[in-house]
C-alpha positions as CSV (number, residue, x, y, z in Angstrom):
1,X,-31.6,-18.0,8.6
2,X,-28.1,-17.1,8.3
3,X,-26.4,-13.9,5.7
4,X,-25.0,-15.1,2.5
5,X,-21.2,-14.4,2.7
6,X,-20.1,-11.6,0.5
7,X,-17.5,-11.2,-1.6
8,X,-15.8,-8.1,-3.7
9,X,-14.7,-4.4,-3.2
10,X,-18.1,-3.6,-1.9
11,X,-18.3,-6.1,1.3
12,X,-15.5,-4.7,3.0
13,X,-16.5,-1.8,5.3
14,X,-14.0,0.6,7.0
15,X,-13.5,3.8,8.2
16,X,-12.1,6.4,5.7
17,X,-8.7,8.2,5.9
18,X,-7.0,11.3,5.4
19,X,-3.5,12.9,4.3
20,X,-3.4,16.6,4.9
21,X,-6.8,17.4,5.4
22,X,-8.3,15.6,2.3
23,X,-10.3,12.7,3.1
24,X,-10.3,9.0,1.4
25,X,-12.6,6.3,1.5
26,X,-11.1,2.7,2.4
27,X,-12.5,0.7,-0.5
28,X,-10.3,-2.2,-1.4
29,X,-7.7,-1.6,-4.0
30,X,-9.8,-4.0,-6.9
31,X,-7.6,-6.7,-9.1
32,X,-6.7,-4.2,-11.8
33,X,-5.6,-1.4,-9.3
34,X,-3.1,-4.2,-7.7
35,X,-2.0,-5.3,-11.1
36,X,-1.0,-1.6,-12.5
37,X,0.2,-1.3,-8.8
38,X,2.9,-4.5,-8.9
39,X,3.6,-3.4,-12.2
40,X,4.2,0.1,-11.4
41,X,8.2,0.7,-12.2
42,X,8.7,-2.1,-14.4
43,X,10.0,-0.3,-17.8
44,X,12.2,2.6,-15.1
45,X,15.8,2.3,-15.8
46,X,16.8,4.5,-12.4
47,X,15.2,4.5,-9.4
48,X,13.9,7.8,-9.7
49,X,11.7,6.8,-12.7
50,X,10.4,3.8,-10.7
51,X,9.7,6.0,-7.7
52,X,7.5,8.5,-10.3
53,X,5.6,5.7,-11.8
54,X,4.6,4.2,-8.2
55,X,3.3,7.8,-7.0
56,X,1.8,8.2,-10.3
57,X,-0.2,5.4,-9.8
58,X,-0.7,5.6,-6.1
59,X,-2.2,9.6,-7.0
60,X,-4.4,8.0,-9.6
61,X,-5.5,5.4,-6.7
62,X,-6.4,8.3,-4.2
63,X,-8.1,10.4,-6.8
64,X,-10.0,7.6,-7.2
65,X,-10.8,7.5,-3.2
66,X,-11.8,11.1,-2.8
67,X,-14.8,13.6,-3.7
68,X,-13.7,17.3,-5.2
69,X,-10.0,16.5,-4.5
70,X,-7.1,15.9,-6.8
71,X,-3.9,14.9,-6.0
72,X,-0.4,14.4,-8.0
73,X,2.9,13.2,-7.4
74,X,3.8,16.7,-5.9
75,X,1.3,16.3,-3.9
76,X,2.2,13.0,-2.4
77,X,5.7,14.6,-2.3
78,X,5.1,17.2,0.4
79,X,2.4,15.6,2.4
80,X,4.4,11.9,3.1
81,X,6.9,9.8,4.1
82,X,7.8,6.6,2.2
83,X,6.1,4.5,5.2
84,X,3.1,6.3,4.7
85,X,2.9,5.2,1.0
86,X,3.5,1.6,2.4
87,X,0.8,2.2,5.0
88,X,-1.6,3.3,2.5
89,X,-1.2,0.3,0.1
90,X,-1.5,-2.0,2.8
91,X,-4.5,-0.4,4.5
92,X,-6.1,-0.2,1.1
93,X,-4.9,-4.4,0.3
94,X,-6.4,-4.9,3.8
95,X,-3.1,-5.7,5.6
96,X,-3.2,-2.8,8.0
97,X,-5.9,-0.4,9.5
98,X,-4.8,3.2,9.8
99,X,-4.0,4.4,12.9
C-alpha cells in the first residue's frame, strides 16, 4: 500500500539554517507570510522605507523560525548582505536550499 501524498507547511522536511550563530528551522513560509511578504513596501514613498518594511517583516519571519532568539532589522543589518535576504526567501519559498 502506497503513502498518501501530503500537502502543507508540515510535509516539507529540510535541514535548518543559521545567520550569525542563531539557528532557524526551514519550515515553508505559509500563504499569509508570502502575502504580508509581497506586500511588504507597498505604502513606502522612498526606498528606504520599503527596505525597513521588507526587513521588518523578514525579522518577524525568522523570529518566527527560531527558539530563545530575537532578531530586528538591526540585526539583519549587521549580519547580511542583500543576497542573503534573497537566499533566505527563496530557501524558505522552496526555490533554493542553503548552502
Amino acid at each position: 500500500m502506497t503513502e498518501p501524498m501530503q500537502f502543507g507547511r508540515q510535509a516539507v522536511k529540510r535541514p535548518p539554517f543559521e545567520i550569525s550563530g542563531i539557528r532557524f528551522s526551514s519550515l515553508p513560509l505559509s500563504l499569509a507570510e508570502e502575502k504580508r511578504l509581497a506586500g511588504a513596501g507597498a505604502d513606502a514613498t522612498t526606498d528606504d522605507a520599503a527596505m525597513d518594511a521588507l526587513l521588518g517583516i523578514l525579522a518577524e519571519l525568522l523570529n518566527a523560525r527560531t527558539q530563545g532568539e530575537s532578531v530586528g532589522a538591526d540585526w539583519l543589518m549587521e549580519n547580511l548582505t542583500a543576497g542573503d535576504l534573497e537566499g533566505i526567501v527563496s530557501y524558505l519559498r522552496g526555490e533554493a536550499t542553503a548552502d
